[in-house]
N, C-alpha and C positions, 0 to 999 in steps of 0.2 A: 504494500500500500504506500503513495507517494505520501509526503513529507506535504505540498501543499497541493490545492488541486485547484484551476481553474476553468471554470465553466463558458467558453469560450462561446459569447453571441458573433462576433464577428472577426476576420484577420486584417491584418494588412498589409502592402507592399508601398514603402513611397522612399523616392530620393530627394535627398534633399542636403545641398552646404558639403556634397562630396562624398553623402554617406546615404546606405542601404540601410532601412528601417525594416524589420518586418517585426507584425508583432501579433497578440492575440488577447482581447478584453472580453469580459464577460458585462461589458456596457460603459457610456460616454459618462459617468459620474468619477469624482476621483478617489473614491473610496471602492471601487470597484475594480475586481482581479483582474492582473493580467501580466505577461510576460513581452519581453521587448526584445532583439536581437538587433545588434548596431556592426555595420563594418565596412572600412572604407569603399568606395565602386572599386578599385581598382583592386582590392584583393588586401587581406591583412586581418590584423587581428580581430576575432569576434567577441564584440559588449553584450553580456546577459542581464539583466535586470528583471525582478521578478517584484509585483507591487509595491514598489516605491525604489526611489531610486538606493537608498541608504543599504537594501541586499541589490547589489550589482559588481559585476567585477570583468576585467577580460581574460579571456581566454579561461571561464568558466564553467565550459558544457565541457563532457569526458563523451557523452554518449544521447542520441538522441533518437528516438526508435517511434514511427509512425504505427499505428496500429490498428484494429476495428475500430474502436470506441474513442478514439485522439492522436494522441502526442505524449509521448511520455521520455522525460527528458531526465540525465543522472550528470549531476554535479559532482566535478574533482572534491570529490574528500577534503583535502587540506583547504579547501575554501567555505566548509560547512561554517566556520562560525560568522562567515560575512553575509550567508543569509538566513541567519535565526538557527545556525543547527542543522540546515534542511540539506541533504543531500539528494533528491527527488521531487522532482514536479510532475502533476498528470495535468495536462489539457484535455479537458473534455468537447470535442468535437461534433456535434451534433449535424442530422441533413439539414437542419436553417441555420445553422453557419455560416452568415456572410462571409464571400470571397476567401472561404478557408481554401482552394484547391489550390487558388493562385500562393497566397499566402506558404502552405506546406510545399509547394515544387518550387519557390525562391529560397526556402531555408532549405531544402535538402543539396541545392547548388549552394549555397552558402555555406554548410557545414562540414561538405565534400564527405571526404572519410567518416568522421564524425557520426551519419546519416545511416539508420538501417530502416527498413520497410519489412 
């Protein structure tokens, strides 16, 4: 069982100042869950951030595995205390999940190796 889970209404893909955003909310309020992936267009390090910026760190994903039911993503260990402890996130994916397909085929080219289906 993940460490936090997010209930993902919608994804998204946008550039913006040089950098590839995608990310995944469970709605537009700011107390509401969601995970962010940051990294330059031209290739480099990957920013994870998982509801609010204060758990974030680069080159934080170890492992990130697409599944029936979402996303479920495993955070490097030694970076468990930068977000609350958590070494596991589940994105829950739902069929009304806005632009989730676009959203998961930009992070699996984003995350390259990283990426299992």
């Amino acid at each position: 069982m993940a460490d936090i889970t997010v209930k993902a209404a919608y994804g998204s893909v946008v550039e913006d100042e040089g950098f590839l955003f995608i990310g995944f909310a469970e709605g537009e309020e700011e107390e509401e869950g969601y995970i962010l992936f940051r990294q330059p267009i031209g290739g480099g390090p990957v920013w994870f951030e998982v509801n609010d910026e204060t758990f974030a760190a680069e080159e934080a994903v170890l492992m990130a595995r697409k599944g029936p039911k979402g996303l479920e993503i495993t955070l490097r260990p030694e970076l468990a205390a930068t977000f609350g402890f958590a070494t596991s996130i589940a994105v829950k994916i739902g069929p009304g999940c806005e632009d989730a397909d676009e959203a998961l085929a930009a992070l699996a080219a984003m995350l390259g190796p990283r990426w299992t289906e």
